[in-house]
Rosetta silent file (secondary structure, phi, psi, omega in degrees, C-alpha in Angstrom):
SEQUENCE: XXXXXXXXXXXXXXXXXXXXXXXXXXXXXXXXXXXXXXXXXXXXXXXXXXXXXXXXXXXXXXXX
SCORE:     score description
SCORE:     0.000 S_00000001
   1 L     0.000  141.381 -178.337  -19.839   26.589   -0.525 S_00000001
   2 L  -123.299  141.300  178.049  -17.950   23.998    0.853 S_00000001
   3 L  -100.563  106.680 -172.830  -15.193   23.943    3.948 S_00000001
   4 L   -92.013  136.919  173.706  -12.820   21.322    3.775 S_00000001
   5 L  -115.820  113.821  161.601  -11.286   20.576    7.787 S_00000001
   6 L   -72.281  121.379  177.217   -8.019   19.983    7.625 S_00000001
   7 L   -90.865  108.089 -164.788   -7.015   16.845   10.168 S_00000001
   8 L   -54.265  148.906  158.498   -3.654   17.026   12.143 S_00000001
   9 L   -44.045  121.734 -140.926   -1.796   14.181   11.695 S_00000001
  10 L  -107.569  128.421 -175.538   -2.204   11.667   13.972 S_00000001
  11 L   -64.399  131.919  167.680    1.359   11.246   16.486 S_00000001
  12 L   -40.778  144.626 -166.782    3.761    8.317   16.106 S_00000001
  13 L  -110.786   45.806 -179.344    3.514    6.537   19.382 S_00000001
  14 L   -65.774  110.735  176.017    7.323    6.259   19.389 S_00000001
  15 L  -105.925   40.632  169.032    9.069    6.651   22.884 S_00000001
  16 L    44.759   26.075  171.074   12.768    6.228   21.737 S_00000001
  17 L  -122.763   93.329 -171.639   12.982    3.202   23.277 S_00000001
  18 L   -97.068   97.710 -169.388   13.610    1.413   20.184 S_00000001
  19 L  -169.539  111.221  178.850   14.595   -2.419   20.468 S_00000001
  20 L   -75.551  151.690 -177.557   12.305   -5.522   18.649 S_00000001
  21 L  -106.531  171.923  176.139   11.828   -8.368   20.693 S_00000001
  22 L    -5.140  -54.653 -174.748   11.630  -11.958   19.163 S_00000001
  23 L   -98.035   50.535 -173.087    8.378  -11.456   17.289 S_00000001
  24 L    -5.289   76.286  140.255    9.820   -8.183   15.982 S_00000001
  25 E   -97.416  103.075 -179.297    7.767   -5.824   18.252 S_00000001
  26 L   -55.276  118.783 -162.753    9.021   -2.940   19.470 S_00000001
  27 L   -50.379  -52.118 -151.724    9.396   -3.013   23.273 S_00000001
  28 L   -85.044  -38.796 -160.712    8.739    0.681   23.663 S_00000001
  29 L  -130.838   21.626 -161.197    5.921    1.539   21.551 S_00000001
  30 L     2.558   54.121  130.185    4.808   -2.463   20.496 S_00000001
  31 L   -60.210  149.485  172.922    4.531   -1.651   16.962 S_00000001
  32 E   -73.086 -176.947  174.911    5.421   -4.378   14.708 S_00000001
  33 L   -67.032  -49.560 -158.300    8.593   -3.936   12.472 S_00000001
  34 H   -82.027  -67.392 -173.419    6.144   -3.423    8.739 S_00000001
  35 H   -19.689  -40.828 -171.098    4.159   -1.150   11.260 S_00000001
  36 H  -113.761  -30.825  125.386    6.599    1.151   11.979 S_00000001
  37 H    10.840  -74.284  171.644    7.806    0.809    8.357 S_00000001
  38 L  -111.111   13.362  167.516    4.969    2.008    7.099 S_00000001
  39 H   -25.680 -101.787 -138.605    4.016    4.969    9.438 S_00000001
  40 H   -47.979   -0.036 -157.579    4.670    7.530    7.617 S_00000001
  41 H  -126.084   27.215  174.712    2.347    6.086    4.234 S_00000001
  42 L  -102.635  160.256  158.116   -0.226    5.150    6.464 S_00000001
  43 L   -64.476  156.092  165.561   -4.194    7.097    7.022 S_00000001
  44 L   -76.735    9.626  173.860   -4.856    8.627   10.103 S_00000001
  45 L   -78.095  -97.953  147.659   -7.642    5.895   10.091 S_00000001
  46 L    33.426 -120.193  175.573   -4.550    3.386    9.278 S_00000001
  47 L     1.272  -50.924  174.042   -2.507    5.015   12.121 S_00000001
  48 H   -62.604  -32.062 -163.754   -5.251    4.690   14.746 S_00000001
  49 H   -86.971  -30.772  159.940   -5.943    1.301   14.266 S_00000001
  50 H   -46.399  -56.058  173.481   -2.229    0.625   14.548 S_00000001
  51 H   -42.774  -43.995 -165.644   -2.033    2.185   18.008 S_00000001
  52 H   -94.333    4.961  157.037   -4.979    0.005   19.301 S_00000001
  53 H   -80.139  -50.403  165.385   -3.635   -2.699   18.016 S_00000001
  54 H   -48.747  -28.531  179.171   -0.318   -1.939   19.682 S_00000001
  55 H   -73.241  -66.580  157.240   -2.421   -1.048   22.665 S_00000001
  56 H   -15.457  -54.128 -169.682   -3.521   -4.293   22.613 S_00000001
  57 H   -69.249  -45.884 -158.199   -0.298   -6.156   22.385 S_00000001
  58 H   -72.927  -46.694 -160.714    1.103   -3.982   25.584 S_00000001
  59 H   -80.350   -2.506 -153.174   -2.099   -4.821   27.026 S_00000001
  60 H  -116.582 -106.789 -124.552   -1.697   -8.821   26.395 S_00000001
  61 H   -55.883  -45.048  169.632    1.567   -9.091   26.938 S_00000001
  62 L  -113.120   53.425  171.332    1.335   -7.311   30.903 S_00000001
  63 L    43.836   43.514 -162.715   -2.270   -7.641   31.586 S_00000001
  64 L  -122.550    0.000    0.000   -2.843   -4.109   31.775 S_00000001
């Protein structure tokens, strides 16, 4: 018998502060513009790797 685990969705990292900067990156949650696009049609693999790439950018851009 087999048990399939259903896997919550993994959360948008959207903080309503919604405004692209130059390089169309969102200030608030530094997704790109196609990024945030394609959220919802993304994997929760997908989704993950977006964040740490956005984690990344936030992490660039104030050395944090």
């Amino acid at each position: 018998m087999s048990v399939e685990i259903k896997e919550k969705p993994v959360a948008s990292p959207c903080i309503s502060v919604c405004a692209l900067d130059e390089y169309d990156i969102c200030t608030g949650c530094y997704r790109s513009l196609q990024e945030i696009g394609d959220w919802s049609e993304l994997s929760n693999m997908a989704k993950r790797e977006v964040i740490f790439l956005a984690s990344r950018r936030c992490k660039d851009k104030y050395g944090l």
